[in-house]
KOLRO-559312 format. One record per atom (N, C-alpha, C): x, y, z; atom name; residue number from 1. Coordinates in Angstrom, 3 decimals, always signed. Each point is the difference from the previous one (the first is absolute). Layout:
((X,Y,Z),"CA",NUM)
...
END
This chain:
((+0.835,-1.186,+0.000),"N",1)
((-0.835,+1.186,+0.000),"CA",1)
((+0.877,+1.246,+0.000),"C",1)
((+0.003,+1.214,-1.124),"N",2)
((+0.632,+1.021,-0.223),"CA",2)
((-0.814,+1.067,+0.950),"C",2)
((-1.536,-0.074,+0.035),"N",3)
((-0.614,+0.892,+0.722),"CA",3)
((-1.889,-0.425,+0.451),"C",3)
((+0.158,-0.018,+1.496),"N",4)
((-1.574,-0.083,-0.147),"CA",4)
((-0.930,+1.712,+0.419),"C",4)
((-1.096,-0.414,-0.610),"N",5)
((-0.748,+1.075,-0.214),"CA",5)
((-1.283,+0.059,+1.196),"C",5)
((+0.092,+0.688,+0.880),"N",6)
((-1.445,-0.103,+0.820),"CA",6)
((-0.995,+0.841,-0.091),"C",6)
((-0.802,-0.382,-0.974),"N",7)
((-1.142,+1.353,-0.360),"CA",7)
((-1.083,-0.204,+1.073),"C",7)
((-0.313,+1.218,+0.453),"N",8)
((-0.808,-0.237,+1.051),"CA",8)
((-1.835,+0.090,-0.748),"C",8)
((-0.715,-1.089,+0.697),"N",9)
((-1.347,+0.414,-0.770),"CA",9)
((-1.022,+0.174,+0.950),"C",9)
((+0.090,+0.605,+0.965),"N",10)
((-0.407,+0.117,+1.186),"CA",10)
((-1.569,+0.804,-0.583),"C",10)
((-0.944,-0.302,+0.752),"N",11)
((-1.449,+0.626,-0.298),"CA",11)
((-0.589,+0.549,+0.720),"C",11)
((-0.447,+1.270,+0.866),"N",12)
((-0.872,+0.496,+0.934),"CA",12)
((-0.922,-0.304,+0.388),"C",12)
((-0.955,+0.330,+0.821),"N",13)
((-1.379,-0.482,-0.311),"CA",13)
((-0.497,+1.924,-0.317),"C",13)
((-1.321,+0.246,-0.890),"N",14)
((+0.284,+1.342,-1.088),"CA",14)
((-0.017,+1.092,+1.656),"C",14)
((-0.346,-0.315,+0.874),"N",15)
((-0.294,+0.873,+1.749),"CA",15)
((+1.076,+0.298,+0.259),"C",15)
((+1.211,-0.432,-0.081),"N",16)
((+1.136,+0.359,+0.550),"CA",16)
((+0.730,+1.010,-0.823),"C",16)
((-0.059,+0.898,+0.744),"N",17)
((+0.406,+1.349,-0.577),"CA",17)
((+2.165,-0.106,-0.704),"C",17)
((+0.452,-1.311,+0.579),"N",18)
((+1.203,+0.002,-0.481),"CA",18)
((+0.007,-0.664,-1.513),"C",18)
((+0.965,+0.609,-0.579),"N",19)
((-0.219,-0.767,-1.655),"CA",19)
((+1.037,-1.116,+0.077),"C",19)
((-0.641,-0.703,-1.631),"N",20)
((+0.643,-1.520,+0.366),"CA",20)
((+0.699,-0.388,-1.547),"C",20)
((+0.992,-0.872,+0.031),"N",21)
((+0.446,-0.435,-1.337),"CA",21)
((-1.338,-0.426,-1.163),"C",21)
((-0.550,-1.070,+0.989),"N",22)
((-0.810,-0.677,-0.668),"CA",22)
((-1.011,+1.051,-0.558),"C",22)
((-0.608,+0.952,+0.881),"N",23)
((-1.082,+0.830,-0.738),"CA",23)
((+0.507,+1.478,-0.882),"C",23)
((+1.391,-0.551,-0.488),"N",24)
((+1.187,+0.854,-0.710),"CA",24)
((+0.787,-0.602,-1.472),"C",24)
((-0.942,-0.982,-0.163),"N",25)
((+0.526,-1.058,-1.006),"CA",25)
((+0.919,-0.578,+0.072),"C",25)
((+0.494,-0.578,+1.021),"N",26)
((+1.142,-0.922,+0.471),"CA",26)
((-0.100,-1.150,-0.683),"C",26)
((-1.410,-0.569,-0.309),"N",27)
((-0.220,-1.491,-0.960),"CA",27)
((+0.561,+0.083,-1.531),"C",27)
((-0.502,+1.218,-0.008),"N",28)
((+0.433,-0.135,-1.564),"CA",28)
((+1.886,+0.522,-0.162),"C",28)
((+0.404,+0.753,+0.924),"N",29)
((+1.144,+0.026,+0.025),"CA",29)
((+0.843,-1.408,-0.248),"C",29)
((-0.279,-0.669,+1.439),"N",30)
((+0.492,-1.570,-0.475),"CA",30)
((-0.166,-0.719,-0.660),"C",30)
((-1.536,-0.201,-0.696),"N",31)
((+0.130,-0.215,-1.300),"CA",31)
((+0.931,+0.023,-1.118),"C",31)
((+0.239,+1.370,-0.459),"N",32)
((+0.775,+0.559,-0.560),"CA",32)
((+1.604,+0.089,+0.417),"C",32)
((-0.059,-0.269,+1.293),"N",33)
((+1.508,-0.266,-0.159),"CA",33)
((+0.605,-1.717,-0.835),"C",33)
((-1.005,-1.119,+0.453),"N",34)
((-0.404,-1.062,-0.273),"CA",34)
((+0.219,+0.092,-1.389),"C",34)
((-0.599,+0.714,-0.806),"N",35)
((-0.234,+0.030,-1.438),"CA",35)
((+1.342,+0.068,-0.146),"C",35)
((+0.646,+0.950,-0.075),"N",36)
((+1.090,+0.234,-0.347),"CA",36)
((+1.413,-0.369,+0.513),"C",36)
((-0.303,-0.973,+1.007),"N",37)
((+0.916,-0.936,+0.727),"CA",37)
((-0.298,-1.107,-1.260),"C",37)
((-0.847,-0.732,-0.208),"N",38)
((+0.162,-0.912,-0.873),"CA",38)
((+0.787,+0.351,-1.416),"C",38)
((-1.325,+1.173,-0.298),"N",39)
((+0.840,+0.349,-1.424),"CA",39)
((+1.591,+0.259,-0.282),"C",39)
((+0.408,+0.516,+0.907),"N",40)
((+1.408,-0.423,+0.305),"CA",40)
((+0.785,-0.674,+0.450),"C",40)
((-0.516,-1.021,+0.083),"N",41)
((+0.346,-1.909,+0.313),"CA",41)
((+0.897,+0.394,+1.132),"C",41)
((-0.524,+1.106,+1.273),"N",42)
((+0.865,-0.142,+1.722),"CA",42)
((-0.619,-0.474,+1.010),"C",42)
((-1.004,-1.480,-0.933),"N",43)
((-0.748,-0.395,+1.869),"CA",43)
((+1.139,-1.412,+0.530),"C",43)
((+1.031,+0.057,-0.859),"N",44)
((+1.044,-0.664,+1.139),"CA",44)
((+0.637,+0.778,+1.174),"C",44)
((+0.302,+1.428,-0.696),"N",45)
((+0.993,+0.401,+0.805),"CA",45)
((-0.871,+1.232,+1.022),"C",45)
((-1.351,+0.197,-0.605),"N",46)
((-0.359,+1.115,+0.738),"CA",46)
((-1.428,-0.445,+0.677),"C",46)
((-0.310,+0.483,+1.344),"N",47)
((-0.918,-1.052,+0.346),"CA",47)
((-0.964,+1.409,+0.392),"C",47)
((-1.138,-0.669,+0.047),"N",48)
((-1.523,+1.387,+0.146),"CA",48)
((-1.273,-0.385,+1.200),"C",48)
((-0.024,+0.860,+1.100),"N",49)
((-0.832,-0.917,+1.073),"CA",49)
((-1.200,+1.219,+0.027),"C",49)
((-1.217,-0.475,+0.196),"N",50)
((-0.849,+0.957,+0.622),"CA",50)
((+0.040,+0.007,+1.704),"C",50)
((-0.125,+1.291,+0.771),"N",51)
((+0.472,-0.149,+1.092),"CA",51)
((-1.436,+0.997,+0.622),"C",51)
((-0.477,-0.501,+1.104),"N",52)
((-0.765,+1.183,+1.158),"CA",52)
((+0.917,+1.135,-0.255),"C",52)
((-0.415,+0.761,+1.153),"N",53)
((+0.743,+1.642,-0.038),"CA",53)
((+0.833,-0.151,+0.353),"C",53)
((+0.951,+1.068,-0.676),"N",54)
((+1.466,+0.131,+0.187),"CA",54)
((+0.309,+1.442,+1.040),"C",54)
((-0.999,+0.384,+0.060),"N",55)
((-0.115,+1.120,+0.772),"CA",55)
((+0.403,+1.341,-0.583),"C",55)
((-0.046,-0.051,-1.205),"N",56)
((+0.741,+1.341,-0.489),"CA",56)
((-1.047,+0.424,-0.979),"C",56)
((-0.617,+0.308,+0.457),"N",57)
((-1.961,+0.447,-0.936),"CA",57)
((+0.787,+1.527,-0.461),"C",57)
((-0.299,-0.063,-1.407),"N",58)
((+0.206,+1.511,-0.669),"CA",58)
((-0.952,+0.581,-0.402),"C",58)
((-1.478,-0.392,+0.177),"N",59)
((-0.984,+0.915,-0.250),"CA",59)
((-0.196,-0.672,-1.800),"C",59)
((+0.897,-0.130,-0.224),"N",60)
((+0.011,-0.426,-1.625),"CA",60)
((+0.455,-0.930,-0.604),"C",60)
((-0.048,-0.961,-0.783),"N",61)
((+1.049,-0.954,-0.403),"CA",61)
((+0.469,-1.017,+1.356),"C",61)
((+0.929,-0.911,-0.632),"N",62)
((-0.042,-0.716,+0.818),"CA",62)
((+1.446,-0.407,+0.735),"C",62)
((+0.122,-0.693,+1.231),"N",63)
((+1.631,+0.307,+0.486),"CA",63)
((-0.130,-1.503,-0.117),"C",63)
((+1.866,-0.344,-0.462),"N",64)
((+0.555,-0.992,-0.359),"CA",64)
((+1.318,+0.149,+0.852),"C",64)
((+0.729,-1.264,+0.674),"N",65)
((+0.987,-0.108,+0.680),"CA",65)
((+1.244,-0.858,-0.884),"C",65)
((+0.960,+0.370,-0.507),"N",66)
((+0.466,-0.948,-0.591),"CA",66)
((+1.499,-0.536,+1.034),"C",66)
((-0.060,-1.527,-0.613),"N",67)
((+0.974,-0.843,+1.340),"CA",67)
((+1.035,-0.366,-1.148),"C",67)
((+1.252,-0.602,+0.151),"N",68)
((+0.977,+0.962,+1.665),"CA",68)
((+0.071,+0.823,-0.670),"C",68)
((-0.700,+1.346,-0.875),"N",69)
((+1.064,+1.322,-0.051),"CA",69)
((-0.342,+0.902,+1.486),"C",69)
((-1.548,-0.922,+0.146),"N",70)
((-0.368,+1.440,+1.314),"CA",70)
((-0.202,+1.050,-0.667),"C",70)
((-0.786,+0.439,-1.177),"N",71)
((-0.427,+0.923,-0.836),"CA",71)
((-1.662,+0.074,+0.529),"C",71)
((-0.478,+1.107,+0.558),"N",72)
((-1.351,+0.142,-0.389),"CA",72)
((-0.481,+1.111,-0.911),"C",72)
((-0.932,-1.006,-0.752),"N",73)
((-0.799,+1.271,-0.803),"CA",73)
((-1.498,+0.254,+0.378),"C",73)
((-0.416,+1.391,-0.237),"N",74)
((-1.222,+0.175,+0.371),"CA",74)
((-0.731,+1.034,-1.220),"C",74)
((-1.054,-0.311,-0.087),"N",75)
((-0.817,+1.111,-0.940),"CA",75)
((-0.313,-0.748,-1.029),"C",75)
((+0.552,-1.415,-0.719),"N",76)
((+0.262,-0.894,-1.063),"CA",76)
((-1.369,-0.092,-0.839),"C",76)
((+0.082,+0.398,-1.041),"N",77)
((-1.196,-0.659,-0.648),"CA",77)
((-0.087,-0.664,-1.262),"C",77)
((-0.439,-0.218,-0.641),"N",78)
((+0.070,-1.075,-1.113),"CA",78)
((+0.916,+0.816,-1.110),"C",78)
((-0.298,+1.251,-0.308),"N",79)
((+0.380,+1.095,-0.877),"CA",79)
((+1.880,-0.095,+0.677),"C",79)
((+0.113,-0.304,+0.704),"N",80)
((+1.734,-0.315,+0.543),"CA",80)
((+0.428,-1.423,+0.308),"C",80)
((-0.565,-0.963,-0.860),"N",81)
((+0.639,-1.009,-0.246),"CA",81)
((+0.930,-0.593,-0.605),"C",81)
((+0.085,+0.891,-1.494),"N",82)
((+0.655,-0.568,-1.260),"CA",82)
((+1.413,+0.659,+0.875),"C",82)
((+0.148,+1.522,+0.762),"N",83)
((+1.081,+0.242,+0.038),"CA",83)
((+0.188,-0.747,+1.434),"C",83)
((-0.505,-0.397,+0.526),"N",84)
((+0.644,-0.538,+1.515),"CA",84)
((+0.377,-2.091,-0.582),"C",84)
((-0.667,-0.219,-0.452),"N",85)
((+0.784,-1.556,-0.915),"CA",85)
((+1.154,+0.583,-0.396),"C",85)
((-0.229,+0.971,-0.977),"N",86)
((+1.384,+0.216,-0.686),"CA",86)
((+1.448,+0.105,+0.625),"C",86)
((-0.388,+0.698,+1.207),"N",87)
((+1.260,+1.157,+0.553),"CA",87)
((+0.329,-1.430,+1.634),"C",87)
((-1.223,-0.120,+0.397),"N",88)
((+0.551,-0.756,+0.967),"CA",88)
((-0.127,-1.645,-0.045),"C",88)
((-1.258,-0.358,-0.933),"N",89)
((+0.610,-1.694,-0.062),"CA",89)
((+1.081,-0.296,-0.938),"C",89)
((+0.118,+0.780,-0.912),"N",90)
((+1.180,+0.002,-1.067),"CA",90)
((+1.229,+0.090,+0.277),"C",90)
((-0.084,+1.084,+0.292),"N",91)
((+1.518,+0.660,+0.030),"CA",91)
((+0.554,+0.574,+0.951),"C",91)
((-0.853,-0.705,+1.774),"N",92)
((+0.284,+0.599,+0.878),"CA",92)
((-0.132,+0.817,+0.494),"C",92)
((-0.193,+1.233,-0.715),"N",93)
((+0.056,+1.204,+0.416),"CA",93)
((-1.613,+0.939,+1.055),"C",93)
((+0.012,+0.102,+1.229),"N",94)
((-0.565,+0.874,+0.790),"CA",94)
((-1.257,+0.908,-1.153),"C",94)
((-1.002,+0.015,+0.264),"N",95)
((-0.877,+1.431,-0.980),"CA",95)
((-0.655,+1.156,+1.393),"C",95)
((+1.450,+1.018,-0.406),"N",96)
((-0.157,+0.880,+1.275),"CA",96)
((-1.164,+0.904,+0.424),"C",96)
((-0.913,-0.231,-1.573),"N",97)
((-1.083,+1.177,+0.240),"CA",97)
((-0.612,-0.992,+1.146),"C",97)
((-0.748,-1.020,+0.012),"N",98)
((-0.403,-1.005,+0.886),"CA",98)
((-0.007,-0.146,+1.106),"C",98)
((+1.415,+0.224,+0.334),"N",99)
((+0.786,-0.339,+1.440),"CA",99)
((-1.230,+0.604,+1.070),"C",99)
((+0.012,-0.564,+1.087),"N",100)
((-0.806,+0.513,+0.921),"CA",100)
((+1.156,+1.368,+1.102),"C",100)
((-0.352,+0.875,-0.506),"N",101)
((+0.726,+1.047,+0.246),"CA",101)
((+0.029,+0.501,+2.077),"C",101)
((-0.676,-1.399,+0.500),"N",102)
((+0.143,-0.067,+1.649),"CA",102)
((+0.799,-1.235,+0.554),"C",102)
((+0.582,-0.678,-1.030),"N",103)
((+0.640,-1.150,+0.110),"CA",103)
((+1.631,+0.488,-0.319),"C",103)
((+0.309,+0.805,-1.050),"N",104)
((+1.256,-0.140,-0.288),"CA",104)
((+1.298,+0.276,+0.347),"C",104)
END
């Protein structure tokens, strides 16, 4: 395993005034990371979990923990997939707009 991915798909119930991955499109995020994990033949090396809350609710989009870099991202949405496969299951590389800017 080069990198695992913990997308959180956590769901509210709609009363709770805190926002949630799941009611932020977190499903279709992982989806889509999925999609494009295959299409780029990395489900040996790159692994994809749906996870409860990660605790890092951005109001928007969805937060992902990635292992071992210890990278979190938050805000994620489907529209930032092609470049977050690209930059970080590819080629390693961190996508700094992402970064959870209380973590780093």
């Amino acid at each position: 395993m080069r990198h695992h991915f913990f997308v959180c798909t956590n769901r509210r119930a709609a009363h709770v005034p805190k926002p949630s991955c799941g009611g932020n499109g977190s499903e279709e995020v992982l989806f889509a990371l999925r999609e494009e994990r295959e299409r780029r033949g990395l489900s040996v090396d790159i692994f994809l979990t749906a996870t409860g809350c990660l605790g890092r609710c951005a109001g928007s989009g969805t937060a992902i923990v990635v292992y071992p870099d210890g990278v979190w991202y938050v805000g994620v949405t489907v529209a930032d997939v092609p470049e977050l496969v690209e930059q970080h299951m590819v080629a390693g590389m961190v996508v700094e707009r992402l970064l959870d800017s209380q973590i780093r």
